[in-house]
Backbone as ProteinMPNN parsed JSONL, in Angstrom:
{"seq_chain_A": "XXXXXXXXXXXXXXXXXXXXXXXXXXXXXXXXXXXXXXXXXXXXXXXXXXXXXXXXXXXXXXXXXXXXXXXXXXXXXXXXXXXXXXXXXXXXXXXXXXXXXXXXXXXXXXXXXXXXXXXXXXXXXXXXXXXXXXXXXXXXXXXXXXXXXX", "coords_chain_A": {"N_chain_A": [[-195.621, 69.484, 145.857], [-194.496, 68.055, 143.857], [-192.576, 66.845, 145.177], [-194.081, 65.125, 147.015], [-194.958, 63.206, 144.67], [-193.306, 62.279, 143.967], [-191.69, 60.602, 146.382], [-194.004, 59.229, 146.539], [-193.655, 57.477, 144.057], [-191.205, 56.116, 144.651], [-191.372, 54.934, 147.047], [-193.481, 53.36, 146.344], [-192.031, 51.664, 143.886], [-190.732, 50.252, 145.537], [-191.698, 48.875, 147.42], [-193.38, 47.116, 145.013], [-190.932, 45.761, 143.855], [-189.938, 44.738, 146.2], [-191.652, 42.738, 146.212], [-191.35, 40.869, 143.859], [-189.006, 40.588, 144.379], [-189.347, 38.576, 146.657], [-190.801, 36.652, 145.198], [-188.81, 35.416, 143.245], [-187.463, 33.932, 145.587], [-188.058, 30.779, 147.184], [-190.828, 30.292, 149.316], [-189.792, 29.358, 151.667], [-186.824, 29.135, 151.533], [-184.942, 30.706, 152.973], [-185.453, 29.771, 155.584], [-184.426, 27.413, 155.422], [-182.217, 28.082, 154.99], [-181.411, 29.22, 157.423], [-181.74, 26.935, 159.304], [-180.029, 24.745, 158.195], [-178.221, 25.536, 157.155], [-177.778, 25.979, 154.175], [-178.0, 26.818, 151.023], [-180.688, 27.209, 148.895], [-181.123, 26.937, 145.189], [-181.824, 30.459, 143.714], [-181.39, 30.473, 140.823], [-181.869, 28.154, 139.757], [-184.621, 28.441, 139.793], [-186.908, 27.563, 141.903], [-189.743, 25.997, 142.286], [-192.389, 25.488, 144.874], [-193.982, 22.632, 145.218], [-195.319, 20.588, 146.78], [-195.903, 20.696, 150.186], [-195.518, 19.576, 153.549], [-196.235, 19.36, 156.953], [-195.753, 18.612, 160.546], [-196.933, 19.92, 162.137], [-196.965, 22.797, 164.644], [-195.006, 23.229, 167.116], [-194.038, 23.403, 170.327], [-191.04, 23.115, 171.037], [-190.149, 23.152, 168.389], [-189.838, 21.248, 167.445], [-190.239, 17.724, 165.367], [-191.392, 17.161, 161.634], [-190.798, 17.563, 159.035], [-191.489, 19.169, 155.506], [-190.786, 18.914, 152.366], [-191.412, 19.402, 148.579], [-189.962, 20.564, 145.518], [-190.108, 21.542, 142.511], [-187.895, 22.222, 139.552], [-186.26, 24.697, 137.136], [-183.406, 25.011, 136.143], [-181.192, 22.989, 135.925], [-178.499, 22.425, 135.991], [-177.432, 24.502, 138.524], [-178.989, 23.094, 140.364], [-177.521, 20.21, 140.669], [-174.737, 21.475, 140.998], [-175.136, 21.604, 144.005], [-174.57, 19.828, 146.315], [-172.308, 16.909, 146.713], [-173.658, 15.145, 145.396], [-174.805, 11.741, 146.145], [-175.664, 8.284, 144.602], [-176.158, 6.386, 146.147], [-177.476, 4.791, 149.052], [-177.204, 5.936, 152.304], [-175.975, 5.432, 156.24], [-178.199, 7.101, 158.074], [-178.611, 8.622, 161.515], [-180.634, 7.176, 163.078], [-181.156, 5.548, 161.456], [-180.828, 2.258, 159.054], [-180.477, 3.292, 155.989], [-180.692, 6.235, 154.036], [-183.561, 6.507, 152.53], [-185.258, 4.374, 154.431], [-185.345, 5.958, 156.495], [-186.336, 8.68, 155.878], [-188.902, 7.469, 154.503], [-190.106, 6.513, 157.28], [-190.23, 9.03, 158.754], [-191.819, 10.626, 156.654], [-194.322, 8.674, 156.492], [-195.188, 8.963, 159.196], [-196.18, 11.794, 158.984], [-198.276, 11.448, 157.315], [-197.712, 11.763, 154.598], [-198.872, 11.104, 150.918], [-198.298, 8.191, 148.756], [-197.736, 9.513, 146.205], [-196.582, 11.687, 146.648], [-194.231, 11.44, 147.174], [-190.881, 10.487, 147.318], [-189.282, 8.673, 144.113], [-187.248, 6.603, 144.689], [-185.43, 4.856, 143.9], [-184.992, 6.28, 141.773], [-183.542, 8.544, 142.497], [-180.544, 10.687, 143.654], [-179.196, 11.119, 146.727], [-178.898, 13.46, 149.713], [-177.223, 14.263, 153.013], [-177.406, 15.693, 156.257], [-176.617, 15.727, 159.696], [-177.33, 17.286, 162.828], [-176.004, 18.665, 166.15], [-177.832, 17.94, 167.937], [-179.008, 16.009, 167.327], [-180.863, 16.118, 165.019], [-181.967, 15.624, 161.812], [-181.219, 16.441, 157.842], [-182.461, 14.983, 154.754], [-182.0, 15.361, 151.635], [-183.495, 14.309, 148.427], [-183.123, 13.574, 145.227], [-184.567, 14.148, 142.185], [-183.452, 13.795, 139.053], [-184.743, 13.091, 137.122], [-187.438, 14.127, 136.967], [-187.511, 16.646, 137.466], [-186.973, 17.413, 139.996], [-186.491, 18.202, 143.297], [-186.5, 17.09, 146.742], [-187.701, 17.353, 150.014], [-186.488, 16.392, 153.293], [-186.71, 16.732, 156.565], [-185.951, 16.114, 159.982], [-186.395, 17.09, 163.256], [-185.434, 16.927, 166.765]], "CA_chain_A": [[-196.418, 68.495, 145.18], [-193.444, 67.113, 143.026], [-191.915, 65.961, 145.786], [-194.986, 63.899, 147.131], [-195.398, 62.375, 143.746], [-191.44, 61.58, 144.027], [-191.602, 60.258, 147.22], [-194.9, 57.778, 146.524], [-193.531, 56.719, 143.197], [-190.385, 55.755, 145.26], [-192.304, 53.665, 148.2], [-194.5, 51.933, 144.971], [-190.898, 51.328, 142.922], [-189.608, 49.96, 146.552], [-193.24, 47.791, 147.249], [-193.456, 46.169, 143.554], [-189.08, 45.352, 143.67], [-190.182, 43.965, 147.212], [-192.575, 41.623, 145.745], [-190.407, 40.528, 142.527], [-188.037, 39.659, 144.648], [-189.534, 37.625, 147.171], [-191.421, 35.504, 144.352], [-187.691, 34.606, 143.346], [-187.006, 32.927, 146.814], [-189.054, 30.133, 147.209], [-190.778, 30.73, 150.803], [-188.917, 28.135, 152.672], [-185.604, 28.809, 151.626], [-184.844, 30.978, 154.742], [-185.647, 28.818, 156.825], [-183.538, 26.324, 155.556], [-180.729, 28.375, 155.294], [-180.857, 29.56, 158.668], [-181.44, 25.576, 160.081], [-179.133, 24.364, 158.413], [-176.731, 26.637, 156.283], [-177.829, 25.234, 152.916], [-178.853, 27.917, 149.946], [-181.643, 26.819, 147.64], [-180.342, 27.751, 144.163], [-182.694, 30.385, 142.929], [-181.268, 30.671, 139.652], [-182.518, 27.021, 139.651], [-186.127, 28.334, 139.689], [-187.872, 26.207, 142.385], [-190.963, 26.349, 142.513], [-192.738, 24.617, 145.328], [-194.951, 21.426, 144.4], [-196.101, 20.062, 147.543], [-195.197, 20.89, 151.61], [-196.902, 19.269, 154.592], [-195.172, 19.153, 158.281], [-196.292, 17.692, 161.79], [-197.597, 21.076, 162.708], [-196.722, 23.665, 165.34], [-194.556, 22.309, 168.52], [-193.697, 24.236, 171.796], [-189.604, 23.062, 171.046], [-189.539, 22.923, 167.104], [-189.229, 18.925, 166.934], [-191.512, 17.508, 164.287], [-191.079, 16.664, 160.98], [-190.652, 19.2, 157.619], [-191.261, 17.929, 154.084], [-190.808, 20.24, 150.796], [-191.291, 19.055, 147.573], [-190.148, 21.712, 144.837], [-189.502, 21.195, 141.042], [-186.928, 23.532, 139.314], [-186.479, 24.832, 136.079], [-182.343, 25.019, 135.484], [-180.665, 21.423, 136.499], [-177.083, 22.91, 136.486], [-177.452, 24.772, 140.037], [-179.582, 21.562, 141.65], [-176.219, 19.313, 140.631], [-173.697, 22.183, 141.996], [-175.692, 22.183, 145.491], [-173.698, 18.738, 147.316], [-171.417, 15.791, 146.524], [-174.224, 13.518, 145.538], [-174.531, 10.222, 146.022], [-176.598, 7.666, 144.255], [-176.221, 5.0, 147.098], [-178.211, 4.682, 150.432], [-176.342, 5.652, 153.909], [-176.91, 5.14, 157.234], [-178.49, 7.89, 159.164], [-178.729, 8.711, 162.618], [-180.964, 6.252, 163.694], [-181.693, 4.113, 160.416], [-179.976, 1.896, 158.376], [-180.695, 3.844, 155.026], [-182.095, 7.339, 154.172], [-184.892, 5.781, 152.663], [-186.104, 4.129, 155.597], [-185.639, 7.269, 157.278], [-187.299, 9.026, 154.647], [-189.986, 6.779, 154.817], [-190.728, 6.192, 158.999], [-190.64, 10.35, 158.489], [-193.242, 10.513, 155.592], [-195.513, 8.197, 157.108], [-195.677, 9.951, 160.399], [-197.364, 13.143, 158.575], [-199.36, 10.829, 156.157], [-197.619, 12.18, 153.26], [-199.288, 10.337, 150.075], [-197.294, 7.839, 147.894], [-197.471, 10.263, 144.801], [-195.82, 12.998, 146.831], [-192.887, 10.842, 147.729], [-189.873, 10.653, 145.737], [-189.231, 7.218, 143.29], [-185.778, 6.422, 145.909], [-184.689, 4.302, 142.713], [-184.414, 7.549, 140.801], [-182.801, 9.744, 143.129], [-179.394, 10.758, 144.493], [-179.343, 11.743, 147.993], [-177.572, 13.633, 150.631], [-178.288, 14.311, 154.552], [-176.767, 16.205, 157.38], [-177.324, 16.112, 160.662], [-176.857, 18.438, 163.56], [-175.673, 18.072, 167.18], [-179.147, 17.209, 168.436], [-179.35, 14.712, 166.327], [-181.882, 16.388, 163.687], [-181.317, 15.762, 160.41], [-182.367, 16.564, 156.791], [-182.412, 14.043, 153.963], [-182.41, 15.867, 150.262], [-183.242, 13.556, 147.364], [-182.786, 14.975, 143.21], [-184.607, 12.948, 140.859], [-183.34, 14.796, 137.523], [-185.664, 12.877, 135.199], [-188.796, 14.758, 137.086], [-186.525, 18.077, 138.145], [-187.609, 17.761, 141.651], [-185.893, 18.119, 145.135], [-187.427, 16.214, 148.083], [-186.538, 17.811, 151.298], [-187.194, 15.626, 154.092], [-186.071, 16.86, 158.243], [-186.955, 15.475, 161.043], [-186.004, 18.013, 164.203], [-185.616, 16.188, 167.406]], "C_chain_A": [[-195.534, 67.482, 144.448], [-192.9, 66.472, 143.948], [-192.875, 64.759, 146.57], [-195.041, 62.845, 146.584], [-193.866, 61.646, 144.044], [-191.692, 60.279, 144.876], [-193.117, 58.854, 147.372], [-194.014, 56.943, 145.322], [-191.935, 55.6, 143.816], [-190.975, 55.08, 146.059], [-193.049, 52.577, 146.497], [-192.979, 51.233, 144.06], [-190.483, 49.943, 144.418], [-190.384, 48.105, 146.768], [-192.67, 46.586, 145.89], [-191.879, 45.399, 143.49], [-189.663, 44.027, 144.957], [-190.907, 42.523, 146.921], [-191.819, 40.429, 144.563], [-189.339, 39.964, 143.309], [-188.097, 38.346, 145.784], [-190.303, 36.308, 146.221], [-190.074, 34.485, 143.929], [-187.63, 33.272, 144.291], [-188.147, 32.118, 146.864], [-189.422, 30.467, 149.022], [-190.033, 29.87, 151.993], [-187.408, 28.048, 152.713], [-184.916, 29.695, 152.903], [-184.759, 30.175, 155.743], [-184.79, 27.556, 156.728], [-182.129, 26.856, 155.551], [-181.072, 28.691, 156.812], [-180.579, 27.84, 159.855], [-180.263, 24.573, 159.65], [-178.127, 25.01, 157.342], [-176.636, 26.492, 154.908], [-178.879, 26.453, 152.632], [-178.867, 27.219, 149.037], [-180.968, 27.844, 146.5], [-181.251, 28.676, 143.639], [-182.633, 30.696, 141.792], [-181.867, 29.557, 139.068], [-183.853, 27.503, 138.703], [-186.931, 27.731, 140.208], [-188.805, 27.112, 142.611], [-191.724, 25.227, 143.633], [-193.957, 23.884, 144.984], [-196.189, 20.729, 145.478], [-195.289, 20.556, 149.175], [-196.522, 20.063, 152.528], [-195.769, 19.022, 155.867], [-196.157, 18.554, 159.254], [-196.756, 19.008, 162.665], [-196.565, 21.75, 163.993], [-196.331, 23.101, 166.405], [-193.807, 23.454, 169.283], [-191.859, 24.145, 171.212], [-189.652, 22.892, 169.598], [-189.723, 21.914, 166.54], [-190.399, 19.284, 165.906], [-190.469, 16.811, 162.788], [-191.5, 17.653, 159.542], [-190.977, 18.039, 156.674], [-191.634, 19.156, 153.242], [-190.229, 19.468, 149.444], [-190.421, 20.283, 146.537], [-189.33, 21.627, 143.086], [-188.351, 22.978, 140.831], [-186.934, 23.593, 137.384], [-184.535, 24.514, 135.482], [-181.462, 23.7, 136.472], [-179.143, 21.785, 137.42], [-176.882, 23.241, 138.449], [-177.996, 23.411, 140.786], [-177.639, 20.505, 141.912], [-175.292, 19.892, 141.548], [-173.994, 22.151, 143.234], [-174.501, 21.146, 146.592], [-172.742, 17.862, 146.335], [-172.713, 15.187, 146.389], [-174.107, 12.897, 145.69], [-175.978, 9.478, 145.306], [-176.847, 6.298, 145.568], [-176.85, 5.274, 148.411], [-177.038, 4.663, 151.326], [-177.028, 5.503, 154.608], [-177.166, 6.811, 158.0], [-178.279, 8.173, 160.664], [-179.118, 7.372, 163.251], [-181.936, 5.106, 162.595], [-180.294, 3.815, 159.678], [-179.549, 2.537, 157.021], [-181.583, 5.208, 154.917], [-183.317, 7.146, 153.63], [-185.688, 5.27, 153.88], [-186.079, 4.702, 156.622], [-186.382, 8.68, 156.766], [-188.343, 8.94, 154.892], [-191.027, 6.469, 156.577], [-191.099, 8.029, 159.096], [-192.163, 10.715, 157.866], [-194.423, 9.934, 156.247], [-195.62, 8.489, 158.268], [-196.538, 10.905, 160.019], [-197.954, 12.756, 157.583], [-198.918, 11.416, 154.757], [-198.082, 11.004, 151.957], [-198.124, 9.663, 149.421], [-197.283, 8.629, 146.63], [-196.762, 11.348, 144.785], [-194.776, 12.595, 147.111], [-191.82, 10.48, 146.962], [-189.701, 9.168, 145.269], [-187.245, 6.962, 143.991], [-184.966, 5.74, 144.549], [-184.177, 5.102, 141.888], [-183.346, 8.517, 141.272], [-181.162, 9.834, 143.85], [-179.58, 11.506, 145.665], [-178.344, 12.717, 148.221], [-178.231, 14.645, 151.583], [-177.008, 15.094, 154.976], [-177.189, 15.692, 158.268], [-176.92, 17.365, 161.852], [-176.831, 17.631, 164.926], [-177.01, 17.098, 167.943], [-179.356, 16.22, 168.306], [-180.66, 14.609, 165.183], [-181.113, 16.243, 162.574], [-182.209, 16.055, 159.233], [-181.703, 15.594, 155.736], [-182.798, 15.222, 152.568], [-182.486, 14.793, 149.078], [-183.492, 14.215, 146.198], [-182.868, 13.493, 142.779], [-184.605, 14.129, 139.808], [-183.911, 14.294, 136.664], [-186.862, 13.308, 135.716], [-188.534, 16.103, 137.566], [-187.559, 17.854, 139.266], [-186.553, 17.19, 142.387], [-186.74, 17.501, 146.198], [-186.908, 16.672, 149.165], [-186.994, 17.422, 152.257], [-186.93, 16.324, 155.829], [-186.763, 16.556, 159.289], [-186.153, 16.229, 162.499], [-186.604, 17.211, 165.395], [-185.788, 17.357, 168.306]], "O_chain_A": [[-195.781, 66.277, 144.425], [-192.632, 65.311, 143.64], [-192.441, 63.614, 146.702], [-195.134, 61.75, 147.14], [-193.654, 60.463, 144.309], [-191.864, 59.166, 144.381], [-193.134, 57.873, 148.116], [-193.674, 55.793, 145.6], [-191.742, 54.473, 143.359], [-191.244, 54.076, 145.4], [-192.935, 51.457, 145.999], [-193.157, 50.099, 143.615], [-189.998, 48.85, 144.128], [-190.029, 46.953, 146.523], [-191.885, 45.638, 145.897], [-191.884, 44.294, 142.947], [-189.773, 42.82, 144.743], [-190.623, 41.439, 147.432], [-191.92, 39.208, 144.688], [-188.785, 38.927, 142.946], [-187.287, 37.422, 145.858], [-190.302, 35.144, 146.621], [-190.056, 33.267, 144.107], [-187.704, 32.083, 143.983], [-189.237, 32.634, 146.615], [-188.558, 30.791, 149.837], [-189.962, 30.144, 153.191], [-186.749, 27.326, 153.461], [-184.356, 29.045, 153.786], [-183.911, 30.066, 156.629], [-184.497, 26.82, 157.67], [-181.127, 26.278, 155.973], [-180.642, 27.69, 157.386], [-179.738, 27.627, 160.728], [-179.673, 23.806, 160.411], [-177.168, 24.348, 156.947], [-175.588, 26.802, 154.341], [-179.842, 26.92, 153.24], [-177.963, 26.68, 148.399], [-180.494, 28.97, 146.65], [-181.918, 28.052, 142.814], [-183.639, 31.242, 141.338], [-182.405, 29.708, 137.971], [-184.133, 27.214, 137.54], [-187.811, 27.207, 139.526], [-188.856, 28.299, 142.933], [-191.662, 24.051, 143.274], [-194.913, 24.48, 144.486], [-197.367, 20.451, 145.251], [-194.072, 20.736, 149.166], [-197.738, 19.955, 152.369], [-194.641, 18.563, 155.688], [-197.224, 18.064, 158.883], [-196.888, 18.917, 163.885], [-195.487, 21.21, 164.241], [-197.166, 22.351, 166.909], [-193.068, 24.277, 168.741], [-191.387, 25.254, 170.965], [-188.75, 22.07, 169.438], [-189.772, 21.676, 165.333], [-191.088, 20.271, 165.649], [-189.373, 16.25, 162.8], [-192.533, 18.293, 159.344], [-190.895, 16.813, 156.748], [-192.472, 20.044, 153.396], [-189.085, 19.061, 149.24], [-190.269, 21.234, 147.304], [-188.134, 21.67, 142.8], [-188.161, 24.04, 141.425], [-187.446, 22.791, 136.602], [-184.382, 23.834, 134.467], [-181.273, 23.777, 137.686], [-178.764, 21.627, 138.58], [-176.402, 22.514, 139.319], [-177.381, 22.837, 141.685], [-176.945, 20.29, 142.906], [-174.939, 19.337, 142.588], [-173.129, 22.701, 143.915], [-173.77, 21.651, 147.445], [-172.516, 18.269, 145.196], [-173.022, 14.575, 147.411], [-172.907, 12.679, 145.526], [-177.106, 9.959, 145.42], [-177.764, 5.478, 145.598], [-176.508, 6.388, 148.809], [-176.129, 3.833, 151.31], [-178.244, 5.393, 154.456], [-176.223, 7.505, 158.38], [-177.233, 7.577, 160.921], [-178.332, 6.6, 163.799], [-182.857, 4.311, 162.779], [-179.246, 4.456, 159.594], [-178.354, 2.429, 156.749], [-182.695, 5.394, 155.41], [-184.262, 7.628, 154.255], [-186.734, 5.823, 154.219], [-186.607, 4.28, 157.65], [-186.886, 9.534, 157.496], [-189.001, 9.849, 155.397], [-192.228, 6.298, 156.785], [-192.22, 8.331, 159.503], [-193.23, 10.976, 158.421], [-195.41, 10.615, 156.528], [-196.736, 8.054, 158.551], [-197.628, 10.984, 160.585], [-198.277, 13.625, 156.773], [-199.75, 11.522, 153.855], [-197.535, 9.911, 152.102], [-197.041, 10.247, 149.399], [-196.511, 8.081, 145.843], [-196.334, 11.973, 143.815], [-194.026, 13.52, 147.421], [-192.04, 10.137, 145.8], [-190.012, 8.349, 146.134], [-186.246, 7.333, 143.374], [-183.864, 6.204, 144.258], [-183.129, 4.886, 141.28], [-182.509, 9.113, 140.594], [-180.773, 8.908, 144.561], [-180.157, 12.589, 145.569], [-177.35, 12.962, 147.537], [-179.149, 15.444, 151.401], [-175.939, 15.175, 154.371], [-178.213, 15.04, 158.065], [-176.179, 18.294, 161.529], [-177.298, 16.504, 165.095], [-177.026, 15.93, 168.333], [-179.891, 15.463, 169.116], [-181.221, 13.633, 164.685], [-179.953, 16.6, 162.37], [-183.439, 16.023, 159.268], [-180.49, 15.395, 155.81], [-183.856, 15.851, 152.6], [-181.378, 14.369, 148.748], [-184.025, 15.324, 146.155], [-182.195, 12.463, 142.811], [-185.395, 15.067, 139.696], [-183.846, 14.699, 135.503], [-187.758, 12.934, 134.96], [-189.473, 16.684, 138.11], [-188.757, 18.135, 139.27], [-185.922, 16.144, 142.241], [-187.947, 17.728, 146.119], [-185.714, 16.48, 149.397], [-188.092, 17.925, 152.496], [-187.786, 15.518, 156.195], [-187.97, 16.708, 159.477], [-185.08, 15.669, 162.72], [-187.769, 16.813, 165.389], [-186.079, 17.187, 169.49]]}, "name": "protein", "num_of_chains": 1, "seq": "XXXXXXXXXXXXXXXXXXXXXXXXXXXXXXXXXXXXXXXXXXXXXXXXXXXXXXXXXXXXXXXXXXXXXXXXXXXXXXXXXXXXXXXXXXXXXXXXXXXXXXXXXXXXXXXXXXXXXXXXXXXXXXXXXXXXXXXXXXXXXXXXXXXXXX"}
C-alpha cells in the first residue's frame, strides 16, 4: 500500500513539475529554436500577447507572427547585436517593408504591429531564402517576431 501511495505521489510530483515548467517556456519557443537556432530568454518572462500565421501548408511556407511582452529587459538586450537602423532583406529594401508586405498578407491589425520608429531590429535568413525579422521596442517590453518560410 505504501508503495502505491509512493509511487502516485511520484507520477503527481512528476505531472504538476511537468506543468510548471512548460508555463515557463512560452509555447513557441521550440519551434523557434529548432527553425532557426535562436533561444527565447525565459528568464525574460515572455509572455505571449498576440500570434496569428497563414495557416497550415503541405511544405511549411507561409508566414509566422508572435507578439510577446517580457518582464526582465536585461535577457531581451543580451539575445543579438541590435541594430536601430533598417537593412535590406532578402527580397526588400528594408525590414520594415518586409515586415509590413508579411503582416498584411495575414491581415494582422495596425495595433498588433510594432511602432518600427521605436524598435531595434535584427533578421536572419536561411538557405531557402526564409527569413525571420525580430523587432524590441523597450519602451512597451515587447518582441515582434515576424518569418516568412518560403
Amino acid at each position: 500500500m505504501k508503495k502505491r501511495a509512493l509511487t502516485i505521489a511520484v507520477i503527481l510530483i512528476v505531472v504538476l513539475a511537468g506543468f510548471g515548467i512548460l508555463k515557463l517556456f512560452p509555447s513557441y519557443a521550440s519551434t523557434i529554436k529548432s527553425n532557426w537556432d535562436i533561444s527565447l530568454p525565459i528568464k525574460a518572462v515572455l509572455t505571449e500577447t498576440y500570434e496569428k500565421d497563414s495557416g497550415a501548408s503541405f511544405h511549411g511556407d507561409g508566414v509566422r507572427y508572435h507578439v510577446f511582452s517580457y518582464k526582465y529587459e536585461d535577457y531581451i538586450d543580451l539575445m543579438f547585436a541590435w541594430t536601430p537602423n533598417e537593412h535590406k532583406t532578402n527580397f526588400y529594401p528594408t525590414t520594415r517593408e518586409a515586415a509590413e508586405a508579411w503582416l498584411d498578407e495575414i491581415d494582422v491589425p495596425d495595433e498588433e504591429r510594432p511602432d518600427y520608429e521605436k524598435c531595434c531590429s535584427w533578421s536572419k535568413s536561411q538557405d531557402d531564402n526564409s527569413e525571420i525579422i525580430i523587432f524590441w521596442d523597450n519602451e512597451l517590453n515587447k518582441i515582434f517576431i515576424v518569418e516568412n518560410f518560403i
